[in-house]
N, C-alpha and C positions, 0 to 999 in steps of 0.2 A: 456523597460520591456519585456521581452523575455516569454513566455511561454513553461512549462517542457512540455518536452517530453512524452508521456503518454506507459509505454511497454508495450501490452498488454497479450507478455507471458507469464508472473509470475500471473496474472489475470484469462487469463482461465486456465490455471494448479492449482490453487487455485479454480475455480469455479468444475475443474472436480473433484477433486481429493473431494472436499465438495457432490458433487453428487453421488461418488461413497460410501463416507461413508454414507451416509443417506443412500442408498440403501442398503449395507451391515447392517446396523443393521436393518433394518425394516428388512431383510428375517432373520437375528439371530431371531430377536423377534417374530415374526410368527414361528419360529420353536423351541421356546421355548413356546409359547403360544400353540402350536400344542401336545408338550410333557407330558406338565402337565395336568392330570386325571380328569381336572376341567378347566370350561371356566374361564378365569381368570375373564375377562373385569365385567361378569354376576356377579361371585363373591365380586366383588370387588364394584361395583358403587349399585346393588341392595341387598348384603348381607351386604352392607355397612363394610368389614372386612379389617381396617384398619393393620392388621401386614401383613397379604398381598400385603396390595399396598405399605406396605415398601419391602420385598422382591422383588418386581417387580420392584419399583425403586431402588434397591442396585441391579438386573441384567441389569436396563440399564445402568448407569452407568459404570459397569464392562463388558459392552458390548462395551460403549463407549471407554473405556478406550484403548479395545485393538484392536476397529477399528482403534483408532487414530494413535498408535502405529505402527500398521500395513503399515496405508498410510506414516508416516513420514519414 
């Protein structure tokens, strides 16, 4: 019984390319959190204002969507 070969450069090219999206949307999101005329995070967990925190999640998501895009 042989053991696979392990490549590990589809591994860090998936690790980096994973770190670079995480980075890219945390500064999208700080700069959309930076934008709007109102703290979000304040608004949101102490105003309790739930269609807020759907907007915020439908911009990550579409923030998501076209980091992904981007890296692929």
């Amino acid at each position: 019984m042989t053991i696979p070969e392990i490549h590990w450069g589809p591994m860090i090219a998936a690790l980096v390319y994973a770190t670079m999206g995480l980075v890219i949307f945390g500064v999208a999101f700080v700069v959309v959190d930076r934008l709007t005329p109102y703290h979000l995070w304040r608004e949101i967990i102490d105003e309790k204002n739930s269609a807020l925190a759907i907007v915020v999640g439908a911009v990550a998501v579409g923030i998501s969507i076209i980091v992904a895009s981007a890296i692929r």
